[in-house]
N, CA, C and O atoms as a GROMACS GRO file, in nm:
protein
  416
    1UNK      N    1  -4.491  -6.813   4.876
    1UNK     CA    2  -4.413  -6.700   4.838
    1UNK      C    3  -4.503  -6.600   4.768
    1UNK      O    4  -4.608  -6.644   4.721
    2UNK      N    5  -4.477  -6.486   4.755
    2UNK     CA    6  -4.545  -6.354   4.725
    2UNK      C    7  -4.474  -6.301   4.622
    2UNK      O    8  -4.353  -6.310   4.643
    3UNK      N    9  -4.506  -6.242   4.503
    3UNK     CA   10  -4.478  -6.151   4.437
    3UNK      C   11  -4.533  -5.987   4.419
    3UNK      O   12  -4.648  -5.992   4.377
    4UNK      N   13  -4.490  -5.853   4.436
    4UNK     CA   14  -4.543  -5.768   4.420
    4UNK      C   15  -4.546  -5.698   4.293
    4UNK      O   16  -4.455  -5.668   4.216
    5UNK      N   17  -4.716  -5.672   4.286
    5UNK     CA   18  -4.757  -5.604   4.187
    5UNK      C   19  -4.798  -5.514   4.207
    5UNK      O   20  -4.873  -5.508   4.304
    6UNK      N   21  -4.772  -5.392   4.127
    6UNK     CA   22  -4.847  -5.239   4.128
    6UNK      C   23  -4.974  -5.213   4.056
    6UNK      O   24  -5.000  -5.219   3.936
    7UNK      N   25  -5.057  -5.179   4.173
    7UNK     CA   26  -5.196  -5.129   4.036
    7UNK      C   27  -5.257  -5.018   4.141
    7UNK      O   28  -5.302  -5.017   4.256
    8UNK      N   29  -5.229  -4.911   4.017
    8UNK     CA   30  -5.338  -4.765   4.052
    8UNK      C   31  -5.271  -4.721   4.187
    8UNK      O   32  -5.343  -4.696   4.284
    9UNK      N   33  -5.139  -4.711   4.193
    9UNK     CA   34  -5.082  -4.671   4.350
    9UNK      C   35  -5.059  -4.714   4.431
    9UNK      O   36  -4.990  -4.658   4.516
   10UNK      N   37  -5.115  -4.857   4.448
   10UNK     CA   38  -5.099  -4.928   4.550
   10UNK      C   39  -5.011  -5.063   4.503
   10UNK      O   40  -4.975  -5.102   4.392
   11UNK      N   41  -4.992  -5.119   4.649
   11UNK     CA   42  -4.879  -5.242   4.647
   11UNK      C   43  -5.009  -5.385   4.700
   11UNK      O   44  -5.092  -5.387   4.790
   12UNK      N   45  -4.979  -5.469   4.615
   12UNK     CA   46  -5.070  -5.591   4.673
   12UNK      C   47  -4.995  -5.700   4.607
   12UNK      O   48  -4.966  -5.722   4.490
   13UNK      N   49  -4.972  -5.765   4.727
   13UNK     CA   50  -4.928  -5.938   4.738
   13UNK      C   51  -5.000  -6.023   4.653
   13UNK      O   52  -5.120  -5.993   4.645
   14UNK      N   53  -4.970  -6.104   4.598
   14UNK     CA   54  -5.007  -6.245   4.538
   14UNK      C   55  -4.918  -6.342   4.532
   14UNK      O   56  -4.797  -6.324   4.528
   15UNK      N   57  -4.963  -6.426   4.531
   15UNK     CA   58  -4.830  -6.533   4.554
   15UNK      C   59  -4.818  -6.526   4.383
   15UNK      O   60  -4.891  -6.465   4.304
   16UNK      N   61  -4.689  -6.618   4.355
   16UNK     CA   62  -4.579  -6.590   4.310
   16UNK      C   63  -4.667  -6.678   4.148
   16UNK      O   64  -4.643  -6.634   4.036
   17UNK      N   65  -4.748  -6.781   4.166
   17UNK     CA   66  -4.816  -6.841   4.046
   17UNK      C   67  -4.914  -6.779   4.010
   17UNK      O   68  -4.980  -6.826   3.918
   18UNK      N   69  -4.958  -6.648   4.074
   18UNK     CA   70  -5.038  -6.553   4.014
   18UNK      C   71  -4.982  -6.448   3.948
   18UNK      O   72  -5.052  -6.361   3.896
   19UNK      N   73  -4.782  -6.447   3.945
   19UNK     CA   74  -4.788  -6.311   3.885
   19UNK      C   75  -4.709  -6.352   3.770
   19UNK      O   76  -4.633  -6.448   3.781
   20UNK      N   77  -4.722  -6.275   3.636
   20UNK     CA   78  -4.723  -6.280   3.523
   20UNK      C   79  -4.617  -6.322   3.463
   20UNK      O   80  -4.527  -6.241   3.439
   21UNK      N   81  -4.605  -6.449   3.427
   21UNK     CA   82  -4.471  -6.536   3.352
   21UNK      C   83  -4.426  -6.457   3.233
   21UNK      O   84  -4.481  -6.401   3.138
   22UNK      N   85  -4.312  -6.475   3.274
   22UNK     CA   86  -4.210  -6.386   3.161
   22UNK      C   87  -4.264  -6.468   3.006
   22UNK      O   88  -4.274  -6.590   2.994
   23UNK      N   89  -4.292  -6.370   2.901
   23UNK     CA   90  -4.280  -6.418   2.762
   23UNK      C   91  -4.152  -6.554   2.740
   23UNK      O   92  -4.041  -6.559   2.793
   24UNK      N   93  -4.209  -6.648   2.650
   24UNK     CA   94  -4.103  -6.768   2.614
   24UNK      C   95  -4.072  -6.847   2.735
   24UNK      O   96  -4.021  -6.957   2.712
   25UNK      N   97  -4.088  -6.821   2.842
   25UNK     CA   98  -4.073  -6.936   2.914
   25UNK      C   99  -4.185  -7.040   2.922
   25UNK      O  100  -4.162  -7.098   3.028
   26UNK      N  101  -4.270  -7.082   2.878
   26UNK     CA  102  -4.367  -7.169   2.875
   26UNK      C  103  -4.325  -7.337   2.870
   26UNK      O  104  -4.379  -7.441   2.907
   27UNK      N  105  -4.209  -7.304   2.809
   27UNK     CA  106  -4.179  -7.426   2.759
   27UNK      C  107  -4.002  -7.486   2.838
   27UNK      O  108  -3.941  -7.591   2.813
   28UNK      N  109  -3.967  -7.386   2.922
   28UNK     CA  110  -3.843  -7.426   2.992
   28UNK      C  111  -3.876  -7.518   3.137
   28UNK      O  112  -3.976  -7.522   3.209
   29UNK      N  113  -3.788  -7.566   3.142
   29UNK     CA  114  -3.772  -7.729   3.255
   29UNK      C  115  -3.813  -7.610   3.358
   29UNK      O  116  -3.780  -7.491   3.364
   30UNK      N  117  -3.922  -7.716   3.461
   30UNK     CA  118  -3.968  -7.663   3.548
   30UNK      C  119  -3.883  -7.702   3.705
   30UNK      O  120  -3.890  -7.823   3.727
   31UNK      N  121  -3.840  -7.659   3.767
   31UNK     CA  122  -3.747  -7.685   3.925
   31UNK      C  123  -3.849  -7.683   4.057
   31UNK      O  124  -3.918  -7.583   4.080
   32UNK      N  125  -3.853  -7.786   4.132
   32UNK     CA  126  -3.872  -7.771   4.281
   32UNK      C  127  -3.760  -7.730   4.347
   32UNK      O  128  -3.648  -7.756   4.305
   33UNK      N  129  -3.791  -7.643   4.488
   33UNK     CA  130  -3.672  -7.578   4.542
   33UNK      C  131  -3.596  -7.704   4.579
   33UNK      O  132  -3.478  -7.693   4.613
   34UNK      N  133  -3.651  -7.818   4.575
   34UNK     CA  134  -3.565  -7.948   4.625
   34UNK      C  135  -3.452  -8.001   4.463
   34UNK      O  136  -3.347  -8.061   4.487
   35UNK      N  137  -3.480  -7.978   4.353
   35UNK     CA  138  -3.388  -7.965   4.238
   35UNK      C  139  -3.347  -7.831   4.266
   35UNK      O  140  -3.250  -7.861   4.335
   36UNK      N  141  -3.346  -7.703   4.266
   36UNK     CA  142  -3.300  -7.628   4.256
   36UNK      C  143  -3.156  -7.641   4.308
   36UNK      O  144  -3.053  -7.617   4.246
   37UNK      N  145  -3.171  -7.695   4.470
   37UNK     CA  146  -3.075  -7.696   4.566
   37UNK      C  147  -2.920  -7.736   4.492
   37UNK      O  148  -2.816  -7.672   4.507
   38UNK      N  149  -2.936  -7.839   4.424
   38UNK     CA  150  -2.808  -7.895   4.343
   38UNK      C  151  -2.728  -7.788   4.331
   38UNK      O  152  -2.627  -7.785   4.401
   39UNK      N  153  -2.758  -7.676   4.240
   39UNK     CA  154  -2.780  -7.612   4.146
   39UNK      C  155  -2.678  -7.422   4.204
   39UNK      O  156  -2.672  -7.309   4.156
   40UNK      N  157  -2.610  -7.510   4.355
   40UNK     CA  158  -2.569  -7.418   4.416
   40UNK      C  159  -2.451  -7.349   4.449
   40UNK      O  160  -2.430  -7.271   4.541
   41UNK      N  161  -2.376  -7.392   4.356
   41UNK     CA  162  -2.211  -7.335   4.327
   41UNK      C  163  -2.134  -7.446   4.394
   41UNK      O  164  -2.013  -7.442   4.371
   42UNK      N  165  -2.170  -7.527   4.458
   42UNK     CA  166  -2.043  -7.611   4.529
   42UNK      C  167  -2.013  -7.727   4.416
   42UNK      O  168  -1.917  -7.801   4.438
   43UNK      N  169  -2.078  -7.742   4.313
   43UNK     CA  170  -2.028  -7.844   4.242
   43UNK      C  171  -1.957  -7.783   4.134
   43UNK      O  172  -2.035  -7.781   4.038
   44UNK      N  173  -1.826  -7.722   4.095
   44UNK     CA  174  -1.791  -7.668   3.987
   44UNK      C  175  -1.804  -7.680   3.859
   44UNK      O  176  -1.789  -7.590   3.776
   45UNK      N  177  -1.845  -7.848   3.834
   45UNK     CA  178  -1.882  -7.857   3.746
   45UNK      C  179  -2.052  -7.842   3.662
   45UNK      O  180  -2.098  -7.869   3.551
   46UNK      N  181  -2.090  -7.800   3.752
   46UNK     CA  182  -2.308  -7.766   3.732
   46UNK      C  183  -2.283  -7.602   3.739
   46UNK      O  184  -2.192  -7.539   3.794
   47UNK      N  185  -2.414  -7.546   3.650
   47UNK     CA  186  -2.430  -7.419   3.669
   47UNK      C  187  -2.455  -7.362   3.770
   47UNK      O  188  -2.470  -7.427   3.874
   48UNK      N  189  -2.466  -7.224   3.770
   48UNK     CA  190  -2.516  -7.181   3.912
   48UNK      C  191  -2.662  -7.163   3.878
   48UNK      O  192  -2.693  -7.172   3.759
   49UNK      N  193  -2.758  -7.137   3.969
   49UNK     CA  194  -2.857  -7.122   3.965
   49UNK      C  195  -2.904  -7.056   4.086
   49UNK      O  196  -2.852  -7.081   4.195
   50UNK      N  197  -3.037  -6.944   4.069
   50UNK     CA  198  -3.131  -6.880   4.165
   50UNK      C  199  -3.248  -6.849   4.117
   50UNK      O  200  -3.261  -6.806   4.002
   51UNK      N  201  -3.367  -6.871   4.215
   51UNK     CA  202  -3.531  -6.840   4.153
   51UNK      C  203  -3.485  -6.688   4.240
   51UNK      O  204  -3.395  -6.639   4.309
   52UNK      N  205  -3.630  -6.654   4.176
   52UNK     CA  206  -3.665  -6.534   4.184
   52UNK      C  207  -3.796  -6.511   4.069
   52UNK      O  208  -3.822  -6.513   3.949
   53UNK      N  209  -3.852  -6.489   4.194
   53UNK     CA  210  -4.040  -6.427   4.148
   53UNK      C  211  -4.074  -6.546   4.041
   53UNK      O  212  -4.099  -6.522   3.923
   54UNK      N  213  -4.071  -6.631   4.077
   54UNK     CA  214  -4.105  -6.790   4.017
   54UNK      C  215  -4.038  -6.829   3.848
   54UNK      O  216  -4.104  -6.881   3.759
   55UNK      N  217  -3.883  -6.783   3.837
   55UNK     CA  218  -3.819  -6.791   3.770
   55UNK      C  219  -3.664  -6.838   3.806
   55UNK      O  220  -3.610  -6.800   3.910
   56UNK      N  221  -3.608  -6.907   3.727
   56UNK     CA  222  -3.488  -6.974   3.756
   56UNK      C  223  -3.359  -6.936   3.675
   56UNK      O  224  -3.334  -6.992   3.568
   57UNK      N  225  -3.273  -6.833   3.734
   57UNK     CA  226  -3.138  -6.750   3.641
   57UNK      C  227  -3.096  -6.796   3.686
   57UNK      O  228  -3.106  -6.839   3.800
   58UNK      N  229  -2.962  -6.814   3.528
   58UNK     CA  230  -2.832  -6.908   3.547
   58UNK      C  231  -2.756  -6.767   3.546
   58UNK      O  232  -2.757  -6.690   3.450
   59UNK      N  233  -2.689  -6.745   3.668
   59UNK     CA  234  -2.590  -6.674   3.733
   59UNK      C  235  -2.444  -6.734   3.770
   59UNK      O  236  -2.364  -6.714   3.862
   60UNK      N  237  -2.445  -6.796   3.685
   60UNK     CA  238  -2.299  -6.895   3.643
   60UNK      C  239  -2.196  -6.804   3.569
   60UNK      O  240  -2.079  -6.839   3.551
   61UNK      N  241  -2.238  -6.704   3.534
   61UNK     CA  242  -2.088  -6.596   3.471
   61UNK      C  243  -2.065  -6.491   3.558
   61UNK      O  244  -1.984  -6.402   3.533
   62UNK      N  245  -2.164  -6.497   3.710
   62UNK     CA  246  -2.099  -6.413   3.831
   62UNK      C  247  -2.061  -6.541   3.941
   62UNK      O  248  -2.096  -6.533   4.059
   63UNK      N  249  -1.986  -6.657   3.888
   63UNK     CA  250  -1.919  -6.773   3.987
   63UNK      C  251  -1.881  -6.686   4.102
   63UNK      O  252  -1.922  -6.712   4.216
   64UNK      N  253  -1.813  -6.598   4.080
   64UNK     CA  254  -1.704  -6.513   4.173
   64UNK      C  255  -1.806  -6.452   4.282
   64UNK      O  256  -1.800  -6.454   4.405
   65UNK      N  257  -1.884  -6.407   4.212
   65UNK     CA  258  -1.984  -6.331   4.345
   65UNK      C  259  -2.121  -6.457   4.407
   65UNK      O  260  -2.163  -6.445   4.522
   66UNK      N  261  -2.187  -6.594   4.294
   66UNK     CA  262  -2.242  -6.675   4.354
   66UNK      C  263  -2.197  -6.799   4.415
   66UNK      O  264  -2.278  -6.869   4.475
   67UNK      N  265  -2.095  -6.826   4.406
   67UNK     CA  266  -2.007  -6.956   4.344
   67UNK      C  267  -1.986  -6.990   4.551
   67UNK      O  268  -2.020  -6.905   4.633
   68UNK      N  269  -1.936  -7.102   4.583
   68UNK     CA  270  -1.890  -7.104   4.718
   68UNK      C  271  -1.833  -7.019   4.802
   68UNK      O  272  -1.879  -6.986   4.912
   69UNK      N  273  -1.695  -6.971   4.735
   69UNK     CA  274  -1.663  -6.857   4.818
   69UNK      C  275  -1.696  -6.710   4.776
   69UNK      O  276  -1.637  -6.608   4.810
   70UNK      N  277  -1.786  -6.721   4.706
   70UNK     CA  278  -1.855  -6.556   4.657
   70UNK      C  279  -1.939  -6.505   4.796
   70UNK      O  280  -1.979  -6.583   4.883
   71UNK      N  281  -1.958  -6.360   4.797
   71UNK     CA  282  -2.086  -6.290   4.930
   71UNK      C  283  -2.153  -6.295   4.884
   71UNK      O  284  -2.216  -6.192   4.911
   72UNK      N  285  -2.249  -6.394   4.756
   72UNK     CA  286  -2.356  -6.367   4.763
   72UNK      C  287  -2.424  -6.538   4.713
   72UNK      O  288  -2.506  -6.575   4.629
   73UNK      N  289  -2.334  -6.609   4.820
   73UNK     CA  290  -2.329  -6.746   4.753
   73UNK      C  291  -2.427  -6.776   4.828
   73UNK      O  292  -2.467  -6.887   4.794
   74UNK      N  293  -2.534  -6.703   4.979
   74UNK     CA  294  -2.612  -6.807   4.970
   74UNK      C  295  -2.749  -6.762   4.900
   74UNK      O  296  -2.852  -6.808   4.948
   75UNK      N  297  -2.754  -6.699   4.818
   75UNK     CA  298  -2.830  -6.638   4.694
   75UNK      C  299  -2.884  -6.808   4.619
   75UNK      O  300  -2.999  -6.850   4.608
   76UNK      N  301  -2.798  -6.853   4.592
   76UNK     CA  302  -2.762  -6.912   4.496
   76UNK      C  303  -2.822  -7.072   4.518
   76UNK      O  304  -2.815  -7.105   4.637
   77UNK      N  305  -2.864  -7.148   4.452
   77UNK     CA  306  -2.932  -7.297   4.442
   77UNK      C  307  -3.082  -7.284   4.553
   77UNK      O  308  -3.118  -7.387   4.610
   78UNK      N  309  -3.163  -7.150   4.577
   78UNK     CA  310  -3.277  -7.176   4.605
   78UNK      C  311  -3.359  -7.087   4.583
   78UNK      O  312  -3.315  -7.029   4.484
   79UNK      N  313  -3.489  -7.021   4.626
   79UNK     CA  314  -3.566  -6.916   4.595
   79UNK      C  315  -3.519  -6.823   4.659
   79UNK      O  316  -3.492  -6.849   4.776
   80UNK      N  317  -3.494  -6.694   4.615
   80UNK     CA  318  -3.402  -6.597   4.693
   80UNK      C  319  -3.520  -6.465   4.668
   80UNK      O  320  -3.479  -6.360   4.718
   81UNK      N  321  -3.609  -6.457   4.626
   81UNK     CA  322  -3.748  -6.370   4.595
   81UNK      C  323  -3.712  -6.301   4.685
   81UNK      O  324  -3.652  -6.197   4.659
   82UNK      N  325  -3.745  -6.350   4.863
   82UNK     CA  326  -3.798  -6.291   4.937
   82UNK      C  327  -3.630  -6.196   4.992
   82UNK      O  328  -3.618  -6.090   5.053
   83UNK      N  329  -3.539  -6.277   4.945
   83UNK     CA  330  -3.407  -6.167   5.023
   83UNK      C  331  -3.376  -6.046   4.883
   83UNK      O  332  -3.324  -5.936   4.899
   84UNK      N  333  -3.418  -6.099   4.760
   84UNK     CA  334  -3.420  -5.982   4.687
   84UNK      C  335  -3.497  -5.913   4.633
   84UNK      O  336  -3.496  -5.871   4.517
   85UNK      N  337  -3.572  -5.897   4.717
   85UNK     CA  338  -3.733  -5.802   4.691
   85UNK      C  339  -3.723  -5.668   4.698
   85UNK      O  340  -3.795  -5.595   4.630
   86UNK      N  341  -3.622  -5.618   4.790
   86UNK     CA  342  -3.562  -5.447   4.799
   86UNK      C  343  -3.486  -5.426   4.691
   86UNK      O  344  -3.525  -5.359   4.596
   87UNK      N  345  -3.332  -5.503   4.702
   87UNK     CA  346  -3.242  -5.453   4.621
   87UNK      C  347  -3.173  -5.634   4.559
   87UNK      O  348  -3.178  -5.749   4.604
   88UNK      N  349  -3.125  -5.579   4.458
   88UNK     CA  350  -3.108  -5.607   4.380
   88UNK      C  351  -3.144  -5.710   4.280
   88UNK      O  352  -3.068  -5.736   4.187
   89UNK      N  353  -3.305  -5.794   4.305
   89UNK     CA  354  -3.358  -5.813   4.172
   89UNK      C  355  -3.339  -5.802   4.064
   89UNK      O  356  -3.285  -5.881   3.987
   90UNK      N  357  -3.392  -5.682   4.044
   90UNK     CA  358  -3.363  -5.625   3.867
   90UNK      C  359  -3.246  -5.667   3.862
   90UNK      O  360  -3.248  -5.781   3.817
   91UNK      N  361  -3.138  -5.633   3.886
   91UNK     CA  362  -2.994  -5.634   3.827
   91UNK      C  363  -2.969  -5.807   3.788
   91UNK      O  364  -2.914  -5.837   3.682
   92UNK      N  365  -3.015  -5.908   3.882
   92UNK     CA  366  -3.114  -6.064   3.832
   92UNK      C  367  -3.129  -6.073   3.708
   92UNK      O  368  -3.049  -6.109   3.622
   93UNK      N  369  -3.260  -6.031   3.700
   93UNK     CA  370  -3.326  -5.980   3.591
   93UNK      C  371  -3.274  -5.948   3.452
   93UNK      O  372  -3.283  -5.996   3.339
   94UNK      N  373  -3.196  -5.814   3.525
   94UNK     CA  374  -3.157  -5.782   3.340
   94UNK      C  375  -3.020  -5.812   3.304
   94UNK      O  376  -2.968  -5.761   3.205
   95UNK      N  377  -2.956  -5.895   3.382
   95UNK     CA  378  -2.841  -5.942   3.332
   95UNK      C  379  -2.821  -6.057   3.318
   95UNK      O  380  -2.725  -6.091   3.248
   96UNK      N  381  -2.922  -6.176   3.390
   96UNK     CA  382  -2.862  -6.314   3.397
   96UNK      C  383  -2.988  -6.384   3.288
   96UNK      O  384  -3.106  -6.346   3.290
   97UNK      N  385  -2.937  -6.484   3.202
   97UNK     CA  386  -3.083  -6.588   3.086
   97UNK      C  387  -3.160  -6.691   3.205
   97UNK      O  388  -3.135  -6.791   3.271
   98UNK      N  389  -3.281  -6.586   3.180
   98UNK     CA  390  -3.408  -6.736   3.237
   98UNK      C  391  -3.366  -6.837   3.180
   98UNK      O  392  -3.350  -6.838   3.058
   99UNK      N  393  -3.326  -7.004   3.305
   99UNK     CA  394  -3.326  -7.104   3.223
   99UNK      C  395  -3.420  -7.206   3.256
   99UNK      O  396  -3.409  -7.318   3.208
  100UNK      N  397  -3.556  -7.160   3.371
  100UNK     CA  398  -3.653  -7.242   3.389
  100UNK      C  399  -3.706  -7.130   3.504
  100UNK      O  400  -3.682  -7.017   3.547
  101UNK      N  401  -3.791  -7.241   3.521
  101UNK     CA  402  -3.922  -7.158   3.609
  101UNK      C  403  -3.910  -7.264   3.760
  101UNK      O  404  -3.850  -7.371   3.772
  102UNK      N  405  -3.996  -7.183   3.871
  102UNK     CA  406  -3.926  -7.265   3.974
  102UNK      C  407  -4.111  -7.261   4.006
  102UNK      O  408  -4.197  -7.177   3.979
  103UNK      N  409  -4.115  -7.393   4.076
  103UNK     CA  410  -4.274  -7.440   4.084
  103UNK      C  411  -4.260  -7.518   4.233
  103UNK      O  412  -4.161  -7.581   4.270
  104UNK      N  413  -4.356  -7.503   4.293
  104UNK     CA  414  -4.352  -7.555   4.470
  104UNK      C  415  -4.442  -7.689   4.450
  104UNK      O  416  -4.467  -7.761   4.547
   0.00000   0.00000   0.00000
């Protein structure tokens, strides 16, 4: 997997353990996409969960939009980087708590 970084105008690929871990996560439980999978709205009782850019948001207070019958449920229990690399990331990002890091 790839993460994009900007330098001096241009766009260049690196995979995803080269680009720059969010502050404080050093120390949160690390996920293979094979744990992640659990982690995918069909069990009501487990959080929801999605990586993105080698990070793992609990998106468990949008059930409705990740959850089984949500449109954006198959987001949800694996690495979704590469389907949210255009749009809507950030919104990821600045709304849902890093609760681990996702490692291959």
């Amino acid at each position: 997997m790839f993460g994009v970084v900007f330098l001096s105008g241009y766009i260049r690929l690196l995979p995803i353990s080269e680009v720059a871990s969010l502050p404080g996560t050093e120390n949160l439980p690390r996920y293979t996409p094979t744990m992640l999978a659990k982690y995918d709205g069909t069990d009501p009782k487990l959080p929801i969960y999605l990586g993105l850019d080698g990070h793992v948001y609990d998106v468990t207070t949008g059930r409705s939009f990740y959850g089984l019958a949500g449109e954006y449920h198959a987001l949800a229990g694996r690495d979704s980087s590469k389907d949210l690399r255009v749009f809507g990331g950030n919104i990821i990002k600045n709304k849902y708590p890093v609760v681990g890091v996702l490692i291959r």
